[in-house]
C-alpha positions as CSV (number, residue, x, y, z in Angstrom):
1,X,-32.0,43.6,-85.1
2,X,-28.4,42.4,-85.4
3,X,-27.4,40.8,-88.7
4,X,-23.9,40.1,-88.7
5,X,-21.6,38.0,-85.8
6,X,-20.1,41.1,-84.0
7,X,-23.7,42.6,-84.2
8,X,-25.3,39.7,-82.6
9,X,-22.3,38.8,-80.0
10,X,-22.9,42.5,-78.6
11,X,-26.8,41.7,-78.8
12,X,-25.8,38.8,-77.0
13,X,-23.8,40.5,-74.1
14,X,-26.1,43.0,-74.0
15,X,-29.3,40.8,-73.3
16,X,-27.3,38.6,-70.9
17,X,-26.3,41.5,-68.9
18,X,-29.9,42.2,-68.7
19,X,-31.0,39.1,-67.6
20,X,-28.2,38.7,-65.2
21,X,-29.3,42.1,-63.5
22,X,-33.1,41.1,-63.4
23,X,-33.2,37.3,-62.5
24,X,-30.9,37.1,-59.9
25,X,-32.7,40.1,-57.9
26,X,-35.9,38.6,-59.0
27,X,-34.3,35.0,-57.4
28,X,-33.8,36.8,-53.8
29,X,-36.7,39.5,-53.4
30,X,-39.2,39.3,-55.8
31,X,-40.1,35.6,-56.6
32,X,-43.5,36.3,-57.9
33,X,-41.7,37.3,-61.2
34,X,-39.7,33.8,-61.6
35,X,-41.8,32.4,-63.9
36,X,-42.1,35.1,-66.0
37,X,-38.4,35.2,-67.3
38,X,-39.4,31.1,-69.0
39,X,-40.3,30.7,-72.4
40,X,-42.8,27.7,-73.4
41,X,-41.8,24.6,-72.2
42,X,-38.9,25.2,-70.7
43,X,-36.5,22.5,-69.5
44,X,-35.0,23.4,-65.9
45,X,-32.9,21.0,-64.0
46,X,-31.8,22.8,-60.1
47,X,-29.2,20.6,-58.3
48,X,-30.2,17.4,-60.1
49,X,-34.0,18.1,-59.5
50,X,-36.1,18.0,-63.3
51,X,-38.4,20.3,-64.1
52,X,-40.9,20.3,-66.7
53,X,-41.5,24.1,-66.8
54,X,-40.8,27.4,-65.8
55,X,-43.7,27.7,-63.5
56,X,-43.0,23.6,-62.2
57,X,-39.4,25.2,-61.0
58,X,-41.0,28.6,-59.8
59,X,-43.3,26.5,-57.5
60,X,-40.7,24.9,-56.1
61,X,-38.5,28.0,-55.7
62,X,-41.0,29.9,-53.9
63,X,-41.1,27.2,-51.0
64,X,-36.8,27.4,-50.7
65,X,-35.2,29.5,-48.2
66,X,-34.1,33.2,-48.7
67,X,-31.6,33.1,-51.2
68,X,-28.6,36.1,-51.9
69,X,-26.9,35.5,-54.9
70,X,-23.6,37.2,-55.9
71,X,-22.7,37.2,-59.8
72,X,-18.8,37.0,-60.3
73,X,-18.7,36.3,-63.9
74,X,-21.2,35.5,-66.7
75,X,-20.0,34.6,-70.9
76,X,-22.7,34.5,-73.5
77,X,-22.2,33.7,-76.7
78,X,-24.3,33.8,-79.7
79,X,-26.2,30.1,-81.0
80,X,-27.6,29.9,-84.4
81,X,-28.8,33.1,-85.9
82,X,-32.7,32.9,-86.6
83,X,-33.0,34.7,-89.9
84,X,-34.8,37.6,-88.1
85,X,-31.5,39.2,-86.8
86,X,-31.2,37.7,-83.8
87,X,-30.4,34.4,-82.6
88,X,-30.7,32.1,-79.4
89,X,-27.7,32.4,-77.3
90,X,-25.2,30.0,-74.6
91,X,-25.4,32.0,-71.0
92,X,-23.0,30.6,-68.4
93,X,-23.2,32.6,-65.3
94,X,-21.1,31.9,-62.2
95,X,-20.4,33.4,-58.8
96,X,-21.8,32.0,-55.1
97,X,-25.2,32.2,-53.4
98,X,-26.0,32.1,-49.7
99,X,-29.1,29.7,-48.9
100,X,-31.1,30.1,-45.9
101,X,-30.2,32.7,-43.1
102,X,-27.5,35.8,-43.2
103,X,-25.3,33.8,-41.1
104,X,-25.4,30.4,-43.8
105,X,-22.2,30.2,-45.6
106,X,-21.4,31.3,-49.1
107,X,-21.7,28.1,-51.9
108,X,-20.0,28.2,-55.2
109,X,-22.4,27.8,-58.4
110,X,-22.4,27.6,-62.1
111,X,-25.2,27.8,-64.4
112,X,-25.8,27.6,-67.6
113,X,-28.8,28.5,-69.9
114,X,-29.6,28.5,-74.0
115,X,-31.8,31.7,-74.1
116,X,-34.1,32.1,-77.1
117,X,-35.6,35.1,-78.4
118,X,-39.5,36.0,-77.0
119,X,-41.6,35.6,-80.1
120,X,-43.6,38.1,-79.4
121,X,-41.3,40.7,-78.5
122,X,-37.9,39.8,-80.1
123,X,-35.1,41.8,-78.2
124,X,-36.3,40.2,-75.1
125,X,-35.0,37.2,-74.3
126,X,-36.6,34.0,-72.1
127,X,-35.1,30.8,-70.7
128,X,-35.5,27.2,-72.9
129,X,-33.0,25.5,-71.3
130,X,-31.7,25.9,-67.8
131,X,-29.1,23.7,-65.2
132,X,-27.9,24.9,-62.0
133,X,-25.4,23.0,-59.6
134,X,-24.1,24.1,-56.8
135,X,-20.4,23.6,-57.0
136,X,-18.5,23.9,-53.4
């Protein structure tokens, strides 16, 4: 694992491009797999709505209409290391999403999320923290 700052900002952009790649896909065709990108007790909050977990929001994501999101930009930078070589990390993601039918219009979003390392497997990384908001 990484053990000094340019070493863990790389680890860093390298997980978040990861994530990126999986959970937005995972958002539009494959929501069986939403709650599986949450670590324990997870704190979500979607558009003002609070959830308690990353199951709590994956319940209530399964129930929304098709969703197609379209990732312009995403910045992660690297939290507190955790003496292991790695370290949680800031993820702010941006771009627009289209909710509801191929002809719904495209929305503006931002999101941001602290990712923390999976304990049990620690170059993968799982959502603590999580706020969405749709911004046009």
């Amino acid at each position: 694992m990484a053990t000094d700052k340019t070493a863990l900002i790389k680890l860093c952009a390298d997980a978040a491009k990861t994530f990126t790649g999986e959970f937005y896909p995972a958002l539009d065709n494959d929501r069986s797999r939403i709650a599986s990108f949450y670590g324990p007790n997870a704190g979500v909050v979607w558009n003002g709505n609070p959830f308690s977990s990353g199951e709590d929001f994956a319940v209530f994501y399964a129930r929304m209409p098709p969703t197609k999101f379209d990732i312009q930009s995403y910045d992660a930078q690297p939290m507190q290391p955790d003496g292991r070589g790695s370290c949680s990390f800031l993820l702010v993601v941006s771009g627009q999403v289209k909710i509801g039918p191929e002809s719904a219009a495209l929305r503006g979003f931002s999101e941001t999320f602290v990712m923390k390392p999976d304990a049990k497997e620690p170059t993968r990384f799982l959502i603590a923290t999580q706020g969405f908001r749709l911004v046009v």
